[in-house]
C-alpha positions, 0 to 999 in steps of 0.5 A: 758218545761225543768226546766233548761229552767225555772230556767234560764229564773227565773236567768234572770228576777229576777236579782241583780237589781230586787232583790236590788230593791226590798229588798231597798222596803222591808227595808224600808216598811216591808212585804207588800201585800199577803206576809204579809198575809201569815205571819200574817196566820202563826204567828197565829199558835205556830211557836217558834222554829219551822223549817222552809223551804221557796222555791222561798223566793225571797228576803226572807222576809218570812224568815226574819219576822219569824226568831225571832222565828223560830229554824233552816231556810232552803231557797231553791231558783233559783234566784242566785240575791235573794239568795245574798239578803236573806243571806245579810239581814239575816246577818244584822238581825244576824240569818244567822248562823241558816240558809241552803241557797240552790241555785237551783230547788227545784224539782231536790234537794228535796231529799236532802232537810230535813223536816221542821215543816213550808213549805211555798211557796209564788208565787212560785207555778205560776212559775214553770211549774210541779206544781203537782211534786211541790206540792207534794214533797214539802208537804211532807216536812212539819211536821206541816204547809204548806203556799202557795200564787198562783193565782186564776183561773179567766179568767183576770187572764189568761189574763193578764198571756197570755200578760205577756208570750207573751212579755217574748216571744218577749224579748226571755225570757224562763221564763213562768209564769202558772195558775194553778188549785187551786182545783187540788192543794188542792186535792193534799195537801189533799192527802199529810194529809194537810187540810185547816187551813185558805184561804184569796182571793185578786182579783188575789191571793190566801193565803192558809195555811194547817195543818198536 
């Protein structure tokens, strides 16, 4: 599957409606979930000051709960919709002035991309179809920590993503969502001198965060 393929189908399902929606959810609720899992896994880190990359941020909320303390934010989505909503919620959190917005794949701009004490990629590992190209390049982005939310290798798991890109395929939607093995993620972030620093599991997610 091309990338360009996955970046429209991503353009087309997370939309300005999605993103409205969701971002109206997040105001009034806060970070909710296996994203304030993430959070909570990094805030017991030294994170002042720190730089930090998000990819695929969706409306940014990991952005957004760590900008009071983090220096310079980088975001690096594919979804135009939830770039808008990022940029708008940071201007009303008045950090948006510290932060780079990149639209795009993050495969295709990470030469361009600096490195940042934090990485982290909330369900965004799922959605993107060279998971080790992914992976790898955006470890090595990472000074300090690395943060990732993927989904565990269960067979309801598969199941349920078989339905969910079988009804993408009925609405002639190129997004695909993908399972793939946190075993061969972990092998991966290991080779990039990153090792398990904490590991929370749901029954669909895991939250890994890695230390350099």
């Amino acid at each position: 599957m091309a990338c360009c393929r996955q970046c429209a189908g991503i353009e087309r399902e997370f939309n300005a409606r999605v993103a409205a929606k969701e971002l109206a959810v997040y105001r009034r609720r806060g970070a909710q979930g296996t994203t304030k899992m993430l959070i909570d896994l990094l805030r017991r880190e030294d994170v002042h000051g720190a730089a930090l990359l998000d990819i695929g941020g969706g409306i940014g909320a990991i952005q957004h709960e760590l900008a009071h303390a983090a220096g310079r934010v980088i975001s690096v989505e594919a979804s135009s919709a939830y770039l808008a909503a990022q940029q708008d919620e940071a201007a009303r959190r008045g950090y948006a002035e510290r932060t780079t917005y990149l639209g795009g794949d993050f495969v295709a701009l990470a030469g361009t991309v600096p490195d940042s004490d934090i990485v982290t990629l909330d369900r965004v590992i799922c959605c993107y179809h060279d998971m080790p190209s992914l992976v790898t390049l955006s470890a090595g982005r990472a000074r300090r920590l690395y943060g990732a939310v993927f989904p565990r290798r269960t067979w309801w798991n598969a199941l349920g993503l078989a339905v969910m890109n079988a009804l993408s395929w009925l609405r002639r939607s190129p997004y695909r969502g993908f399972l793939h093995s946190p075993e061969r993620i972990d092998e991966l972030l290991r080779s990039a001198a990153l090792h398990p620093r904490a590991v929370r599991e749901t029954f669909v997610w895991r939250v890994a965060v890695y230390a350099r």
